[in-house]
DSSP file (Angstrom, degrees, kcal/mol; ACC not computed):
  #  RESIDUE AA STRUCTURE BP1 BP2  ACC     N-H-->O    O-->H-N    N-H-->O    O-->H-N    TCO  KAPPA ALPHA  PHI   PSI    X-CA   Y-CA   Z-CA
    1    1 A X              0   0    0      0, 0.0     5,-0.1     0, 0.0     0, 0.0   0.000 360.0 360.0 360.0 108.0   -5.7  -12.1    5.1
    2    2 A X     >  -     0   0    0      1,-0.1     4,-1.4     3,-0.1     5,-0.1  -0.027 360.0 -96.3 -63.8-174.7   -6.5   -8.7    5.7
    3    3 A X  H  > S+     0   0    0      2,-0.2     4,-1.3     1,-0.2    -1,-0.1   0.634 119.6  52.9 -51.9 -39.4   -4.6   -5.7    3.7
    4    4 A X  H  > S+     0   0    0      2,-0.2     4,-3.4     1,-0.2    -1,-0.2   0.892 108.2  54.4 -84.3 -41.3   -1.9   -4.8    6.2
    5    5 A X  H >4 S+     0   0    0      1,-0.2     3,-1.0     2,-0.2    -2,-0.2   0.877 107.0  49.9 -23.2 -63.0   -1.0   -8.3    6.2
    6    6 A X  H 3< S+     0   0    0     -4,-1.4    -1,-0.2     1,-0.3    -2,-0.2   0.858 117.2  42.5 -63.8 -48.2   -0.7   -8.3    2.5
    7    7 A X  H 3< S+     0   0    0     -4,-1.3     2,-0.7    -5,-0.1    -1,-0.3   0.610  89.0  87.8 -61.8 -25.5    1.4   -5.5    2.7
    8    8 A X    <<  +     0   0    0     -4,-3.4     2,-0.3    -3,-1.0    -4,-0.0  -0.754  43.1 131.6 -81.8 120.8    3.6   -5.9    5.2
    9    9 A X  S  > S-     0   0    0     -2,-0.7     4,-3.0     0, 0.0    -3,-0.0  -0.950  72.0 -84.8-154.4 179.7    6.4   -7.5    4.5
   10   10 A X  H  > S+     0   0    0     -2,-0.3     4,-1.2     2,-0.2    -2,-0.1   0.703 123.3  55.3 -49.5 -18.9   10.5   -6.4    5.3
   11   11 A X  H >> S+     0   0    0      2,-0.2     3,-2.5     3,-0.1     4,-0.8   0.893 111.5  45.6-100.8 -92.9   11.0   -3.9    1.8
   12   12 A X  H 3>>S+     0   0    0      1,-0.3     4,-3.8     2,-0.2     5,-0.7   0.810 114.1  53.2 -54.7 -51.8    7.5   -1.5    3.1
   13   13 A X  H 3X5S+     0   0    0     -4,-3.0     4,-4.3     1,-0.2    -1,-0.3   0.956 111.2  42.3 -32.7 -53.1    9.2   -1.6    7.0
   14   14 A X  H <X5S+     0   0    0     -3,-2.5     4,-1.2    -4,-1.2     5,-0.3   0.895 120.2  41.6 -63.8 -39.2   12.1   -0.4    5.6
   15   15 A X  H >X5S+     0   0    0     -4,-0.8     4,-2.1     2,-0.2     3,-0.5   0.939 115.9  51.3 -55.5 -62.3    9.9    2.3    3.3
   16   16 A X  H 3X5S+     0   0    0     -4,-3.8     4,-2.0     1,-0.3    -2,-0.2   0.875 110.1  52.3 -64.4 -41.0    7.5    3.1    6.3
   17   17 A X  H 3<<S+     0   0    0     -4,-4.3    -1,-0.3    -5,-0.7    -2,-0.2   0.687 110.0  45.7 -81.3 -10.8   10.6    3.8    8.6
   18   18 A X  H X< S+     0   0    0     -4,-1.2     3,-2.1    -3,-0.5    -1,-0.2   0.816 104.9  57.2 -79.6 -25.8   12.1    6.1    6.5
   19   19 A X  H >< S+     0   0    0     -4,-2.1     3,-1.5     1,-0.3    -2,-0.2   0.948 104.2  52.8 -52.8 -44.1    9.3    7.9    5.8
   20   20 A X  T 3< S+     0   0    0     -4,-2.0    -1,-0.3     1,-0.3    -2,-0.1   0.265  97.8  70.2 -88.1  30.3    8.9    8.5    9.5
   21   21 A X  T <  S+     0   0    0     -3,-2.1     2,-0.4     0, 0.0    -1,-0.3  -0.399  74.7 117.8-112.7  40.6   12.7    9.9    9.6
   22   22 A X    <   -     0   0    0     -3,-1.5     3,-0.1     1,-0.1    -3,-0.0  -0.949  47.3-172.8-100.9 153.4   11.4   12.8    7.6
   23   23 A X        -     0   0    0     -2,-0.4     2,-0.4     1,-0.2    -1,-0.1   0.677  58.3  -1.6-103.9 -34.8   11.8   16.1    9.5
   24   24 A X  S >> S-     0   0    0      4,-0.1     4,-2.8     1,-0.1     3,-0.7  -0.915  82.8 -87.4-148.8 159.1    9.9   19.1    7.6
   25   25 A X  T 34 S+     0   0    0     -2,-0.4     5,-0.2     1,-0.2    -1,-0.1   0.918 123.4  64.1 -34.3 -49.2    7.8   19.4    4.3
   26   26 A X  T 3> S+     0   0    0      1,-0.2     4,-1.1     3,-0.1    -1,-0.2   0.691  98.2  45.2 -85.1 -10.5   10.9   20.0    2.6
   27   27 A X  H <> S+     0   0    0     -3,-0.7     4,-0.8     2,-0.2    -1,-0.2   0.834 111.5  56.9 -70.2 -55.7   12.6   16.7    3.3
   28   28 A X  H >< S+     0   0    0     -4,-2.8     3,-1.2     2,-0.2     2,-0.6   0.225 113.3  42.3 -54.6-142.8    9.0   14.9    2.2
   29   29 A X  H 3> S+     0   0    0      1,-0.3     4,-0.6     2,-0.1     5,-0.2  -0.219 116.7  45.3 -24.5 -64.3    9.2   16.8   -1.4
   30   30 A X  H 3< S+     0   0    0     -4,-1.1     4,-0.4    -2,-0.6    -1,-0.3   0.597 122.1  34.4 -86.8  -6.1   12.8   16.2   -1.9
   31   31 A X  T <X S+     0   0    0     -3,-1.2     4,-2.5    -4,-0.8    -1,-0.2   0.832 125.0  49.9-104.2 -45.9   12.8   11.9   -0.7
   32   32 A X  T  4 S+     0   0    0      2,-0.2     4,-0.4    -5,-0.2    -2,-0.2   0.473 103.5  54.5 -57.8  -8.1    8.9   11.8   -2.6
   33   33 A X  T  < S+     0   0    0     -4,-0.6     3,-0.3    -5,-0.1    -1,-0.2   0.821 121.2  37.9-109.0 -32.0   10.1   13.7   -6.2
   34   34 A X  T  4 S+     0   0    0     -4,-0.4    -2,-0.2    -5,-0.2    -3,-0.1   0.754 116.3  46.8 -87.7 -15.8   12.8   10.7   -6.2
   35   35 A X  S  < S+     0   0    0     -4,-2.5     2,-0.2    -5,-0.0    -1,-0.2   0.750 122.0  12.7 -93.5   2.3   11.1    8.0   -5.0
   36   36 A X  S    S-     0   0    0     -4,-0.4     2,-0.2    -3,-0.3     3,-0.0  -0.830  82.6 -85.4-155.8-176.4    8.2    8.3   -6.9
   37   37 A X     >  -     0   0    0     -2,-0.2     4,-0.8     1,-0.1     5,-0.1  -0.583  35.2-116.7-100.0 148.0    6.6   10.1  -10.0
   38   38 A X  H  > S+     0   0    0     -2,-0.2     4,-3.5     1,-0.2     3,-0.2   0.889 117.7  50.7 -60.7 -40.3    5.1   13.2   -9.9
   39   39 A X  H  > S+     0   0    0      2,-0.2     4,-2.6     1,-0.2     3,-0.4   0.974 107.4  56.8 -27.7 -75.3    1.6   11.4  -11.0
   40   40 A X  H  > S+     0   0    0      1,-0.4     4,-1.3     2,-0.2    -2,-0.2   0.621 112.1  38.1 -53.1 -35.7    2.1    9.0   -8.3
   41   41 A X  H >X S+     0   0    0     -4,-0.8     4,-3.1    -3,-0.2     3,-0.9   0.918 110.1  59.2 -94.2 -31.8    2.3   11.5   -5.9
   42   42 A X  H 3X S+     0   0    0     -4,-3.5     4,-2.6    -3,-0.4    -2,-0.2   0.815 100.6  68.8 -11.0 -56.5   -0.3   13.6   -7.5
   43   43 A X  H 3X S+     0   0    0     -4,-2.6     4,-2.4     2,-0.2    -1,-0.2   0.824 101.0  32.3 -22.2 -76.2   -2.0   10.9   -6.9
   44   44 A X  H <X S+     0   0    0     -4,-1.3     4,-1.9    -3,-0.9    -1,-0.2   0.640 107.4  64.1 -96.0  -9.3   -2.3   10.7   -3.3
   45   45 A X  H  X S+     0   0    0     -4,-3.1     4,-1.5     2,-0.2    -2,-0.2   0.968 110.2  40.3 -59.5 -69.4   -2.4   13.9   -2.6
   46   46 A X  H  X S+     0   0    0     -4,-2.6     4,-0.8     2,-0.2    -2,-0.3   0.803 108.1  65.1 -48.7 -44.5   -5.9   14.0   -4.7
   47   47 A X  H >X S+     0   0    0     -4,-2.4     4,-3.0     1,-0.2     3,-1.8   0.992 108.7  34.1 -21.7 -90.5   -6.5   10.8   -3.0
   48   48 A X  H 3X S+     0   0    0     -4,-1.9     4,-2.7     1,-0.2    -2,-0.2   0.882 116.0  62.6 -52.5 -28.5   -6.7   12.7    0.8
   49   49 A X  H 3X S+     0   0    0     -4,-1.5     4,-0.6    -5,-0.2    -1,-0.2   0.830 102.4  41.1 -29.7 -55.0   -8.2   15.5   -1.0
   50   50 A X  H XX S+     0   0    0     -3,-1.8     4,-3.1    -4,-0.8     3,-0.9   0.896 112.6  60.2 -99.4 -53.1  -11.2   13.6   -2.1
   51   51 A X  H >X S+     0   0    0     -4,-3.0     4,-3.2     1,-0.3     3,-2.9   0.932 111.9  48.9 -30.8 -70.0  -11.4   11.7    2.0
   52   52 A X  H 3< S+     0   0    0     -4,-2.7    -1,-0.3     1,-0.3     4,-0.2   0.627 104.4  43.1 -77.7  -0.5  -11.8   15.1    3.1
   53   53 A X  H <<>S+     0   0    0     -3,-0.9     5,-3.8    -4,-0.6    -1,-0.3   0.505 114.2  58.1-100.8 -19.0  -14.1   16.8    1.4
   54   54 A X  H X<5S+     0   0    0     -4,-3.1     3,-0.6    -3,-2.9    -2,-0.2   0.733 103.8  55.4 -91.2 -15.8  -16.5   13.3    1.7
   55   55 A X  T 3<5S+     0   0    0     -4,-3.2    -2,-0.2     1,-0.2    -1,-0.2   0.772 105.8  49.8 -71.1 -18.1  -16.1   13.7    5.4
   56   56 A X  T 3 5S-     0   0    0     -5,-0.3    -1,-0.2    -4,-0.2    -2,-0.2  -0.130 122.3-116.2-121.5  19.1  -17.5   16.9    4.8
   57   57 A X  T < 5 +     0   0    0     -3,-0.6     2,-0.2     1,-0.1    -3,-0.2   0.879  48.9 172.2  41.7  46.6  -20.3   15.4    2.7
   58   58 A X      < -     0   0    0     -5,-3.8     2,-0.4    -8,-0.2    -1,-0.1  -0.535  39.7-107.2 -86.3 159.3  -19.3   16.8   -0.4
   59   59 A X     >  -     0   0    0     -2,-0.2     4,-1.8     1,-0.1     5,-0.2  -0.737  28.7-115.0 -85.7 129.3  -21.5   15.4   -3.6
   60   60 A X  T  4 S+     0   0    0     -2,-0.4     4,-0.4     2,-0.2     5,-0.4   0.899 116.9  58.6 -12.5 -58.9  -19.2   13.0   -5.9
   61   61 A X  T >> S+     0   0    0      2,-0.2     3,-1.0     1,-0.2     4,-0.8   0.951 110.9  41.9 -24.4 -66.8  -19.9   16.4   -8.9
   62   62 A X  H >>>S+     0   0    0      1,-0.3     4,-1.9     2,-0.2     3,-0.7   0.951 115.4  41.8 -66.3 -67.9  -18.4   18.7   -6.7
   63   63 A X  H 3<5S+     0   0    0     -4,-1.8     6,-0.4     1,-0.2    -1,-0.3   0.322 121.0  47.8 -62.5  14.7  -15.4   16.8   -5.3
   64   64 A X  H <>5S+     0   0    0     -3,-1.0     4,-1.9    -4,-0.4    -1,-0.2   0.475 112.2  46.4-110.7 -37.0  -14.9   15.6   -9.0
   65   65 A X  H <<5S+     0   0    0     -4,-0.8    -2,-0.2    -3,-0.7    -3,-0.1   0.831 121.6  41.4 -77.1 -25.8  -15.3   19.3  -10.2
   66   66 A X  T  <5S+     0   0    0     -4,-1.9    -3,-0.2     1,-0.1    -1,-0.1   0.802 127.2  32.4 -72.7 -74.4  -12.5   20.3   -7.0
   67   67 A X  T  4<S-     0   0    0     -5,-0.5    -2,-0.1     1,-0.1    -3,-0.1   0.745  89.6-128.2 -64.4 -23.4  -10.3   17.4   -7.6
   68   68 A X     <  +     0   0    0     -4,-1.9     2,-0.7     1,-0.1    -4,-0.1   0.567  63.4 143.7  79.5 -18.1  -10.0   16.3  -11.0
   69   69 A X        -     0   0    0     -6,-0.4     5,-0.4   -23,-0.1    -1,-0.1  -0.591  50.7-122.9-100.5  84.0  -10.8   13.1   -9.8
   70   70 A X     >  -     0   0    0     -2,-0.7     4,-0.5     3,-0.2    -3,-0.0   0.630  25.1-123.5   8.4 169.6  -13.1   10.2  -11.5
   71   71 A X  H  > S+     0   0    0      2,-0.2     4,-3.6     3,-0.1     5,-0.3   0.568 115.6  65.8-104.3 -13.1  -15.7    9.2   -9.7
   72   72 A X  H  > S+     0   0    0      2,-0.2     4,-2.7     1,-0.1     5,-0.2   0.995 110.9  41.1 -47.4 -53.0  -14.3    5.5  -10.0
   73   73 A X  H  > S+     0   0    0      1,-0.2     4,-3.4     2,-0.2    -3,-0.2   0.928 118.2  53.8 -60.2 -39.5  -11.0    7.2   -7.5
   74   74 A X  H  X S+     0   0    0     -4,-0.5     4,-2.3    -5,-0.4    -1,-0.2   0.935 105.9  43.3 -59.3 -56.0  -14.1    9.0   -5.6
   75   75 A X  H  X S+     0   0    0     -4,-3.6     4,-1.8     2,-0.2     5,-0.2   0.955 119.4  54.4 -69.8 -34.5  -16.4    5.9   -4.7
   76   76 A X  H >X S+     0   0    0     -4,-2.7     3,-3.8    -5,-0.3     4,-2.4   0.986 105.3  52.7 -39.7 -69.3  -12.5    4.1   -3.6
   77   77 A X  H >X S+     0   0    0     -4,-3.4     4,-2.7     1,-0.4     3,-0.6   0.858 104.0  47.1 -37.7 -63.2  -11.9    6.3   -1.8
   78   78 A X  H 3X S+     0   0    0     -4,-2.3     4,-1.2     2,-0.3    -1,-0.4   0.537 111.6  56.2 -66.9  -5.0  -14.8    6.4    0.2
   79   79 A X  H <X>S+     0   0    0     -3,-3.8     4,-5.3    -4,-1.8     5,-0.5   0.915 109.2  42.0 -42.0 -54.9  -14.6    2.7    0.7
   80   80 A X  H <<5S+     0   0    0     -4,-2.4     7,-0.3    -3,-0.6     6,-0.3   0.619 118.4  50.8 -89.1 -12.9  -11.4    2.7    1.9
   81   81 A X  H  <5S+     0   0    0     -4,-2.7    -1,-0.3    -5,-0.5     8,-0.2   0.813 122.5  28.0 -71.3 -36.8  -12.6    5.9    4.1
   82   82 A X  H  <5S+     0   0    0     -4,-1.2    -2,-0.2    -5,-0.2    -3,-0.1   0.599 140.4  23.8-100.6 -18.0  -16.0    4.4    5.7
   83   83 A X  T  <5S+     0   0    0     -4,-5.3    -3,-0.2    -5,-0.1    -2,-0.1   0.471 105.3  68.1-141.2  -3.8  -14.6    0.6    5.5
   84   84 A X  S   <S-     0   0    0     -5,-0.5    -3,-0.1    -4,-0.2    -4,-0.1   0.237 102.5 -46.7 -80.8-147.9  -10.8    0.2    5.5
   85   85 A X        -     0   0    0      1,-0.1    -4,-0.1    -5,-0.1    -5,-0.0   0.286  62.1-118.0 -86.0  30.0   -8.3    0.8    7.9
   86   86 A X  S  > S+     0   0    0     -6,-0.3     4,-0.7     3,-0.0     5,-0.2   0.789  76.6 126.0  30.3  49.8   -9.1    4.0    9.2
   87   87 A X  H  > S+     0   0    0     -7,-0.3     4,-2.4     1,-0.1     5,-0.4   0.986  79.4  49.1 -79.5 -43.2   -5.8    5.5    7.9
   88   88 A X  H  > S+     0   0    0     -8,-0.3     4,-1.1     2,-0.2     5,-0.3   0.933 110.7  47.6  -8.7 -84.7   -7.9    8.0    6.2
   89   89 A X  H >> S+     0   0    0     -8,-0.2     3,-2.3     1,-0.2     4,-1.6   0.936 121.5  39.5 -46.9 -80.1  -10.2    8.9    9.5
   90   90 A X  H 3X S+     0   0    0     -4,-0.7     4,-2.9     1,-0.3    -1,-0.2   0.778 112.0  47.5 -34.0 -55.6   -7.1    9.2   11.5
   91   91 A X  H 3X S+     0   0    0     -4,-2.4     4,-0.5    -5,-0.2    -1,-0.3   0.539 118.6  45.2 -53.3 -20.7   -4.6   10.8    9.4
   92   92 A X  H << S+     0   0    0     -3,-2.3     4,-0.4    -4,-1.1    -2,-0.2   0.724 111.4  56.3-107.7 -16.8   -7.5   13.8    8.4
   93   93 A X  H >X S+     0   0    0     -4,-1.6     4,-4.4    -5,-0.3     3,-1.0   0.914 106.7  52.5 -87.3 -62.5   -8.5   14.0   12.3
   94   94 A X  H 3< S+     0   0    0     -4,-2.9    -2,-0.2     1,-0.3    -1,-0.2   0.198 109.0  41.9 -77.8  20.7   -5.0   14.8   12.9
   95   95 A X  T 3< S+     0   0    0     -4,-0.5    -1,-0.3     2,-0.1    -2,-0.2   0.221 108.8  60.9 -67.7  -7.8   -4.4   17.8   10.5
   96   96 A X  T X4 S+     0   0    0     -3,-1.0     3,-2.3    -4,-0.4    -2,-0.2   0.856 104.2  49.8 -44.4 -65.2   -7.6   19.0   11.5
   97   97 A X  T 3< S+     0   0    0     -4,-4.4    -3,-0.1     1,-0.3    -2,-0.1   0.757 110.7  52.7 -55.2 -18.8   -6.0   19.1   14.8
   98   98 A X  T 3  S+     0   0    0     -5,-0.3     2,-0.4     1,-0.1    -1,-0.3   0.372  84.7  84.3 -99.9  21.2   -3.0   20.9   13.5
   99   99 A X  S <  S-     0   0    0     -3,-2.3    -1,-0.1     1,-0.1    -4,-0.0  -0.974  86.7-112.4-132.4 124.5   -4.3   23.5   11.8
  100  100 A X        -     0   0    0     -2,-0.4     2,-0.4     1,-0.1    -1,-0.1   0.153  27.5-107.7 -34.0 151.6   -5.0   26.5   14.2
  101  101 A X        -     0   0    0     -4,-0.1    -1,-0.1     1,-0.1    -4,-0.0  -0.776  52.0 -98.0 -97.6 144.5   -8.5   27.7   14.9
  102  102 A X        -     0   0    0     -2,-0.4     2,-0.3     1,-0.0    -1,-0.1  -0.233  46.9-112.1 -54.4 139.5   -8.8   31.3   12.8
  103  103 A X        -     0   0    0      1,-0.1     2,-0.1    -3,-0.0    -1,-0.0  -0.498  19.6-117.9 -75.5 153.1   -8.1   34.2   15.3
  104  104 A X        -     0   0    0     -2,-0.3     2,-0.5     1,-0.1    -1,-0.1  -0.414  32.6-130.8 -78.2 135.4  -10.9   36.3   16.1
  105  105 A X        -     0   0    0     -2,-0.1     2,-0.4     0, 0.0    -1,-0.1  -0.693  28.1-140.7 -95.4 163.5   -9.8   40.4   14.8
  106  106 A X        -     0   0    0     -2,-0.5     0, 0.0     1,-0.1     0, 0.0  -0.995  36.2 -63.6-142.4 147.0  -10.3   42.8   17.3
  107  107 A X        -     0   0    0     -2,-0.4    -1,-0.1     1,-0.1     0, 0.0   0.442  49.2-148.0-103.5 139.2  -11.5   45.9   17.3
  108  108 A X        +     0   0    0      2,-0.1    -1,-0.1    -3,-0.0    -2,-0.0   0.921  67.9 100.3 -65.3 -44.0   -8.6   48.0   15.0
  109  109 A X  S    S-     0   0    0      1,-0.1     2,-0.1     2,-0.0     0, 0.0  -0.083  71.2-120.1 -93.9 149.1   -9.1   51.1   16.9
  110  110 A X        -     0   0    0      1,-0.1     2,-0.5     2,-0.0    -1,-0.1  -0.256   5.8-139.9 -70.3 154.7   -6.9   52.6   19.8
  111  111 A X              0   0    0      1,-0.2    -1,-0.1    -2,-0.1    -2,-0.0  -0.271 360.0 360.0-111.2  55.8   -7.6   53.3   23.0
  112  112 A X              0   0    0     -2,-0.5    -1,-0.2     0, 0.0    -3,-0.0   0.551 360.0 360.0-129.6 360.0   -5.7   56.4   23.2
């Protein structure tokens, strides 16, 4: 029985579909600071933290020295990054895709 299996059951639908009836950042803070602990969420934020900076072939030190995080949470992660369910890969592919490429400056001066 894989993982989602395990997971899935009617209580995490109900969890997973509200989650995707959040609208902005500020709706995720305000449904996440009651529905879970500030650790908890700590948590997984340092969790994707640690994904992306080992797609980026950061050393265990460095993303430990960045993060805060153990290197027990570090090598998980990257399990569940090279060998899970590629929520990780996906989820990190798309904020890469949302984050604007930096604009180029151009040249300050007028042409008058």
């Amino acid at each position: 029985m894989g993982m989602s299996e395990r997971l899935k059951n009617p209580l995490t639908d109900s969890l997973f579909e509200a989650i995707l009836l959040l609208r902005d950042q500020e709706e995720c803070y305000r449904f996440f600071k009651d529905i879970a602990t500030i650790s908890e969420i700590k948590a997984l934020a340092q969790r994707l933290e640690v994904a992306k900076r080992l797609l980026h072939k950061e050393k265990y030190t460095e993303i430990a020295g960045h993060t805060g995080a153990s290197t027990a949470t570090i090598s998980r992660v990257k399990n569940c990054l090279f060998f899970g369910a590629d929520g990780y890969q996906f989820i990190l592919r798309r904020l890469q895709e949302q984050t604007p490429e930096p604009i180029a400056e151009e040249n300050a001066e007028d042409e008058t």
